[in-house]
N, C-alpha and C positions, 0 to 999 in steps of 0.2 A: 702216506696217502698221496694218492698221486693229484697232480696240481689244477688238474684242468676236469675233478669231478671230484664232488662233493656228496656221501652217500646221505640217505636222509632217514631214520630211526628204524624202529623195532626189530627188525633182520637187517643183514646188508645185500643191497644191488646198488650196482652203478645206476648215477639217473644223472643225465647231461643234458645242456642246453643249446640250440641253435640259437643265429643272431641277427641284425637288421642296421639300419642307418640312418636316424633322424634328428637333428641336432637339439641342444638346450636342454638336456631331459633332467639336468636336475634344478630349477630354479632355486632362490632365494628362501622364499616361503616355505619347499620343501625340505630345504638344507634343515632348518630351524626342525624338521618334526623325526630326521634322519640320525641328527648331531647329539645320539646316545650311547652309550652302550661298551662291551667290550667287542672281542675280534673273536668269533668260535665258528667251528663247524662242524655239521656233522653226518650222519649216514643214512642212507636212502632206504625205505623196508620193503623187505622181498612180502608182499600181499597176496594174497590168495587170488582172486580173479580180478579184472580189470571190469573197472565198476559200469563204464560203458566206454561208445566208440564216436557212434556214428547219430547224429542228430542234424536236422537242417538249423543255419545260422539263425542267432535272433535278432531282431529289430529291437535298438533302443531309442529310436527316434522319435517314435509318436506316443500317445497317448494311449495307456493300457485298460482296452476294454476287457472286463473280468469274464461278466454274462457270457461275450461271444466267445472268450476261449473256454472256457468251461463248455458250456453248449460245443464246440467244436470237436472236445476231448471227449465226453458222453453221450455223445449224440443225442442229446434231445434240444429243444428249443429256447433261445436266447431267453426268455422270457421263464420258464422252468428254473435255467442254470440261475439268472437273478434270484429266483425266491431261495435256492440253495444255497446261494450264499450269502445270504441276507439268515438264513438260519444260523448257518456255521460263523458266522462273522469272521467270515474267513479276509483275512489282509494280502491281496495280491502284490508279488513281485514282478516288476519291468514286465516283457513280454515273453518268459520263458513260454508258455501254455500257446500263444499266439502265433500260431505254423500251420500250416499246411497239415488236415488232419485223414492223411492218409492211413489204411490198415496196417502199413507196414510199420510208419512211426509209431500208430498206436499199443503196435506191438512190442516195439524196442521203449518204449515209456514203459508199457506193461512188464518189461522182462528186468531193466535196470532196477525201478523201484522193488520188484517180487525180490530180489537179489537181497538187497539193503533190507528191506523189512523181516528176512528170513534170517538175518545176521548172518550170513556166508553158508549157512546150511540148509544144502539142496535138498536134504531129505524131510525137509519140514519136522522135524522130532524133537523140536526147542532146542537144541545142541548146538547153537550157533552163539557168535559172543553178541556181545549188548551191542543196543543203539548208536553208543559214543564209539566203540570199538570198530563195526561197520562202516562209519561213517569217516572217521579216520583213517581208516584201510584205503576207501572209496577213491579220498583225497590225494593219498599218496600214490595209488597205483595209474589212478589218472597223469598223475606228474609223471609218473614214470615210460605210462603210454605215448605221453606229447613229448616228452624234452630228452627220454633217456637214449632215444638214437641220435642225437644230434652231438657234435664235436665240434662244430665250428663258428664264427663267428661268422653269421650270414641270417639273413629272412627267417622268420617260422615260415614253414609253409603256410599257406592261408587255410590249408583244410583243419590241420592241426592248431594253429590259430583261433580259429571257429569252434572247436571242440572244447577248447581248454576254456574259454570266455564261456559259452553254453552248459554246459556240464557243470563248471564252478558256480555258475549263478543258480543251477536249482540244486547245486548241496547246500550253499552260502541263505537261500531262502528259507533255511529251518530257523536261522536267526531272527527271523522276521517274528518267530510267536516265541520266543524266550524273552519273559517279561519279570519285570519283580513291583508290587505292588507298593501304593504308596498313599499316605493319607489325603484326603482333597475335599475341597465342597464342591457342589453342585446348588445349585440355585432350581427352583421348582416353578411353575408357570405361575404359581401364586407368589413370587419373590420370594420365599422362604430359601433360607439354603441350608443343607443337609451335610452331614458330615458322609466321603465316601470314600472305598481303594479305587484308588486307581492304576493303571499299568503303564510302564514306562519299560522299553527296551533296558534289559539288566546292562550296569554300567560297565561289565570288564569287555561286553559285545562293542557297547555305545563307543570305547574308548579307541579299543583297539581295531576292530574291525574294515569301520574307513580307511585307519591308515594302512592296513594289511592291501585293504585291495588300490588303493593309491600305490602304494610301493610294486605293486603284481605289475598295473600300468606301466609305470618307470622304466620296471627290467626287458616290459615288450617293448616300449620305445626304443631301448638301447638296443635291443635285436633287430626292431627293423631300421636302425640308423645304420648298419653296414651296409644298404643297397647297392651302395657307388664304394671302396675301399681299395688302397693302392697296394694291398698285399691280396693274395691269393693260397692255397690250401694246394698239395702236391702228396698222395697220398703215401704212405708208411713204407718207407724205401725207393721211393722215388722224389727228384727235385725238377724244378720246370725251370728253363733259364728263359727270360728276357719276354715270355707268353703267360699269360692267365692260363691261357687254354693249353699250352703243351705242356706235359709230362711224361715223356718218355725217357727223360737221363738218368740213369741209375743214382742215388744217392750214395758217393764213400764213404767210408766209417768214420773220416778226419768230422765232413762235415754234419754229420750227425751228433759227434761229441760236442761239434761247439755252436751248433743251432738247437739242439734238442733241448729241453729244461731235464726234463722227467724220464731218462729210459726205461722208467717199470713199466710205461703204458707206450711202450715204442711201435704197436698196430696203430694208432691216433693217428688222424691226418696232421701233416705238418705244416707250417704254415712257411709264408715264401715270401720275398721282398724282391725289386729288381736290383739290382747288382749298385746302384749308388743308394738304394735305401729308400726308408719313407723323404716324404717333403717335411719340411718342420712344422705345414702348418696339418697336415695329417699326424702328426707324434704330439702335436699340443693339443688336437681334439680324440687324440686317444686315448692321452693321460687323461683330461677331460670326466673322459666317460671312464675311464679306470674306477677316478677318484670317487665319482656317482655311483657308482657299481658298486663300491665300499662302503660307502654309508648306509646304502637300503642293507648291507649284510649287516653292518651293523645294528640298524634298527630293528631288523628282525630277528636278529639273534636276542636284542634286548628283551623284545615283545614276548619273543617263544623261552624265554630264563625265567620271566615275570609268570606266566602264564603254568612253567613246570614246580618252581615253586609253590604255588598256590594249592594246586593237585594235593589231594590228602596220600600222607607215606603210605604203600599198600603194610598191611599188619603183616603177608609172609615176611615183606623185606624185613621188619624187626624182627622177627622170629628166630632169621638166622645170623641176628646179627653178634658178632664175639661177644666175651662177656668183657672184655676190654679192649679199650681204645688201643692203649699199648700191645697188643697182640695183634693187633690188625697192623697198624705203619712202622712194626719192628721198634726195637731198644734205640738206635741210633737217630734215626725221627726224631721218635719222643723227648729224646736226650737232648736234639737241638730245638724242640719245641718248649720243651719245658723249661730249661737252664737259661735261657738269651731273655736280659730285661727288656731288651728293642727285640720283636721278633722281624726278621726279614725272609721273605719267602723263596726268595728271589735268591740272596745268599745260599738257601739251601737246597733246591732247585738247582744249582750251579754244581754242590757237594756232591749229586746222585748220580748215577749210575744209568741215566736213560737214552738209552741211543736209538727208537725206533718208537715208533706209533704206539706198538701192543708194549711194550713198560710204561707208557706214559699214562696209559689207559685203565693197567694195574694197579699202578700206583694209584691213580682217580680215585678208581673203586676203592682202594684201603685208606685212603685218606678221608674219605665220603663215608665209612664205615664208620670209623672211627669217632668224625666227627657226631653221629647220629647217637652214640654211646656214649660221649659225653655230655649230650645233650640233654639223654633220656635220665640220666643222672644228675644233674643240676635241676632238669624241672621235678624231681622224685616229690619235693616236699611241696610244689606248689601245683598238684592236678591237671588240668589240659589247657593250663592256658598257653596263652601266644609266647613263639620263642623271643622276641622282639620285646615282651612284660617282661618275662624269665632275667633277662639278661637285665633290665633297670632295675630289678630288686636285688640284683645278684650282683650287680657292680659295688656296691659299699661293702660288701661282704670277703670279696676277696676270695670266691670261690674261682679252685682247682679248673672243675669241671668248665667253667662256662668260658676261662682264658682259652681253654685247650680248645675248646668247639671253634670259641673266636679265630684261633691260629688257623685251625685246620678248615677253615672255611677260606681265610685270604690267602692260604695254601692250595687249594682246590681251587680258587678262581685265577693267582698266579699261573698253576698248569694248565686250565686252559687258554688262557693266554697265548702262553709260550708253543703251544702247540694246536693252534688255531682248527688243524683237520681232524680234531680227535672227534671217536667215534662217542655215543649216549654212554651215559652210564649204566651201571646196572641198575640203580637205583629211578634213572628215567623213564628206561626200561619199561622197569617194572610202573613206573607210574601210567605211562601209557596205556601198557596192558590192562591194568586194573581199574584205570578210570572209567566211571558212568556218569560224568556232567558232561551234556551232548557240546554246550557250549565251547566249553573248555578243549572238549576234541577237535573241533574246528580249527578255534584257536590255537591250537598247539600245531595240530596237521598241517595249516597252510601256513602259517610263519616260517614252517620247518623245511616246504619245498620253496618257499620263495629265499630262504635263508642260502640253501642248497644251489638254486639258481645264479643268485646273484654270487657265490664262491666261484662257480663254476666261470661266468664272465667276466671276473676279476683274472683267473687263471688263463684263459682264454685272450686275453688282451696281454699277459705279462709276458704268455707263450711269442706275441707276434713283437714286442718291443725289443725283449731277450733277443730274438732274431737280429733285428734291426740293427741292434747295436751292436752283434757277432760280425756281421754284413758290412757294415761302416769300419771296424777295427780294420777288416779284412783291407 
């Protein structure tokens, strides 16, 4: 997978990120909510249409009058749109509704949401997928809209900028009425107090949600901290000596072997250094922001594992699954999974045979297979409960089944480790695809492009230090 782009789930497209210049962006306080996780990544999905484009920027400055933007949006009067939402008990978000309510806009509101509420099917004939499906599409095609032309380490533009902050905020707003009910009193005018539910934002939102959109923050800080930068970009066959601005010298093939990281993706602009290199204190606030870039992948890798775990197995994935684990990871697997009293993953992982993205990927899937069949087998005698139960009733027992699950779970989390760009699994896939908890798609869609994002600026930074350090040999 190539280094400097990270694809992000259900189908693959490239989706890349531009970048900016503004120091400190990862503090202390954030280190502490970043410092999780393992190292993964993954692939960008080809979506059906691009869920929108163009809307005017929003204000989060002031103070969000509901009445007037509602009044705004349906044209009737401040005093009407009050009573209406005073019916719906409707909970406004910042100031998405709060614009300028021109025909034109009203129209592009009218067209984006007809889109999401039809589920991708223009023909109106219910044929379109669910709500969480849409709305995960929505998310990822947008990221692909703002970030997937960008290659380098430089500014978002501001219009694309604008876009990405506006658009996120009125998908991010469904979150606002996903609640879970909870016992409470209530005191009555006469002091009596009553036992009542009440609603409280559902906690996997409450948890993660913030830091999703703190971490989105972060990676735009780190794009727009390139503004000023002592390297420069020279596009795909060409090198600029001693000028930001000139590129006219042909690139030779000498220095492309030993500037280039990645030749799979040899159209990419390349990036340039002048002839003595960065300064040392531009290579200590590069790594810097490296190191910062890495963590938020971290976290959101942690966020989007936690969040794909939870998701219920769709019942095709069991359907076709082997009728044995041993036929899924082959004789020789199994041989070293089952036979070794210490199992090491790592040791065996070393043993195999993988040289490229698609075995590593295969293999996932048959070890992820497999793992699910002995799963489905260890809990045979104890009904639906949690695998997390399964396994403390099954520990004194000494069962087959749930060792083998165990292995091939720290065997699957080993290989993604070790191959950090690998692509979803089928099993993720398919979780994707099947899920109908709107929340959960949120959650899973935007961890997945800020996951993708911050790969892409880790690769993007190693591309300009590689250089660096080609440039100084030299």
């Amino acid at each position: 997978m190539d280094s400097g782009s990270s694809l992000v789930s259900v189908s693959d497209e490239s989706s890349e990120a531009a970048a900016g210049e503004h120091g400190g962006c990862c503090s202390s306080s954030t280190r502490s909510l970043v410092d999780a996780a393992g190292n993964l990544s993954r692939t960008v999905s080809d979506v059906s249409t691009s869920f929108s484009e163009q809307c005017s920027s929003v204000d989060h400055s002031g103070p969000f009058e509901p009445a007037a933007a509602v009044a705004k949006l349906i044209g009737r009067s401040p005093a009407s749109a009050a009573a209406s939402l005073s019916r719906l008990s409707m909970k406004p978000r910042a100031d998405v509704l709060d614009r300028r309510s021109t025909d034109d806009e009203l129209e592009l509101v009218k067209e984006r949401f007809s889109k999401l509420l039809l589920g991708e099917d223009m023909s109106g004939g219910g044929k379109g997928v669910c709500t969480a499906v849409a709305i995960s599409n929505a998310i990822t095609n947008l990221y692909a809209t703002v970030f997937g032309s960008c290659h380098k380490l430089e500014p978002l533009p501001a219009g694309k900028k604008s876009m990405w902050m506006r658009e996120m905020d009125c998908l991010l707003s469904v979150c606002d009425y996903i609640v879970e009910f909870y016992p409470s009193t209530q005191a009555l005018p006469d002091g009596t107090k009553v036992e009542v539910m009440a609603t409280r934002p559902r906690s996997d939102i409450y948890i993660n949600l913030p830091a999703l959109e703190k971490l989105d923050a972060m990676l735009i800080d780190i794009l727009d901290s390139f503004q000023k930068a002592e390297f420069w970009y020279a596009d795909a066959g060409t090198r600029s000596f001693g000028s930001v601005t000139s590129s006219s010298s042909t690139m030779s093939s000498s220095f492309r072997k030993s500037t280039l990281r990645n030749e799979e993706k040899w159209w990419l602009p390349v990036p340039c250094v002048l002839d003595t290199g960065l300064s040392e204190k531009a290579r200590k606030d590069l790594q810097q922001k490296r190191d910062c870039a890495n963590q938020i992948h971290k976290a959101a890798v942690s966020i989007n594992s936690g969040v794909l775990s939870d998701m219920e197995v769709p019942e095709s994935f069991m359907a076709v699954l082997p009728k044995s684990g041993r036929a899924s990871v082959g004789d020789s697997v199994y041989r070293a999974m089952l036979g070794a009293d210490k199992f090491s993953p790592d040791y065996l992982l070393d043993t195999l045979d993988i040289s490229s993205e698609h075995d590593a990927l295969a293999m996932a899937d048959r070890v992820e297979a497999a793992m699910y069949v002995w799963r489905r087998k260890a809990s045979a005698s104890h009904s639906k409960a949690p695998w997390s139960k399964i396994k403390e009733l099954a520990a004194d027992d000494d069962d087959k089944n749930v060792a083998l699950a165990s292995r091939a779970e720290s065997l699957l989390l080993c290989l993604k480790h070790r191959f950090p760009g690998l692509s979803q699994t089928t099993l993720d896939t398919s979780k994707i695809q099947y899920n109908k908890d709107v929340g959960q798609a949120i959650l899973e869609s935007y961890s997945r492009v800020l996951e993708s994002l911050a790969f892409n600026i880790v690769s993007w930074i190693d591309d300009v230090i590689f250089v660096d350090k080609s440039i100084r040999k030299q």
